[in-house]
C-alpha positions, 0 to 999 in steps of 0.5 A: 488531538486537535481542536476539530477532532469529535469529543468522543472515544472514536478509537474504542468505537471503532475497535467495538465495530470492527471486531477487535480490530485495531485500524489506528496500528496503520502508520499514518491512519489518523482519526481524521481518515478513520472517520472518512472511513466510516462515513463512506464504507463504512467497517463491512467491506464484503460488498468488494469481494477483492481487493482489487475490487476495493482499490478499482472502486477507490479509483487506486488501481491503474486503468489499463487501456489495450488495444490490439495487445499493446498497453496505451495507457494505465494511469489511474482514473481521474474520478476520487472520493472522499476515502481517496483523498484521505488516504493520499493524505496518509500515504504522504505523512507516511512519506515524510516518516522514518523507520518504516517499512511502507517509508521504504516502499514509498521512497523506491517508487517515488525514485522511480516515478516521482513523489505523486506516483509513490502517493498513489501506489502507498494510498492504492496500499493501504487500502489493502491492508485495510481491506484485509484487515477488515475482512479476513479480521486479522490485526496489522503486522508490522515487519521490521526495516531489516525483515524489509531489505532482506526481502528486498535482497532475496527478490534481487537475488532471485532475479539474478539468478534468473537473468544468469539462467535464461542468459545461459551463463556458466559458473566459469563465467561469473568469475567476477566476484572472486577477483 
């Protein structure tokens, strides 16, 4: 606890509020962000009937502009709020982390498009979780690192496969992996 933490039993609270839900089992969700939580939604998320509608509202999800069928643009807009900013926060502390399977996820974005994408795209999903914890009230499952890659690996494969059928190869053709 820190100093300016509030001198109550902020976690027992929020477990009464939401039901038994415990939001503090998200990595990086800190009380600081529980209480940001609080403040500005408070626990009854039913006002976003999806998530994309809570991310939207957030100002997480992208603001595609099309014309004429061609995307112009799609960064995320620049308003923020409150729950925004604290849950950027998060999404950084969980870039930091080790061991942890939104660490993986933030690691490939931030490798793709750099650090300050991977905060948003993390923060756009944890508010996912959040959003699905708080309404469909069920508990946050923690997959483990190797469940991760392997789903990973299974995607990878899956777009090989795919690659290989439109591409019209043959099976004699791929006698690469046998040399």
């Amino acid at each position: 606890m820190n100093k300016n933490d509030p001198k109550i039993g902020l976690e027992k609270f929020a477990l009464k509020m939401t039901g038994g839900i415990d939001l503090m089992q998200i990595p990086a969700f800190g009380r600081n962000t529980l209480l940001v939580l609080m403040s500005e939604v408070g626990f009854d998320l039913s006002k976003f009937p999806t998530s994309k509608n809570f991310t939207a509202w957030l100002s997480l999800s992208p603001n595609n502009k099309i014309s004429g069928g061609k995307i112009l643009s799609s960064r995320t807009p620049k308003r923020k709020n409150r729950l925004t900013e604290a849950l950027q926060h998060a999404a950084n502390v969980i870039g930091n982390m080790k061991d942890n399977p939104l660490t993986d996820f933030f690691h490939r974005i931030a490798y793709k498009k750099g650090r300050m994408h991977a905060i948003t795209a993390t923060a756009r999903k944890l508010a996912v979780i959040i959003w699905n914890m708080l309404t469909k009230k069920q508990q946050f499952s923690y997959i483990t690192n190797t469940e991760y890659k392997e789903q990973i690996r299974q995607t990878k494969i899956r777009k090989a496969q795919k690659l290989i059928k439109t591409a019209g190869i043959s099976l004699d053709e791929l006698n690469f992996a046998n040399t």
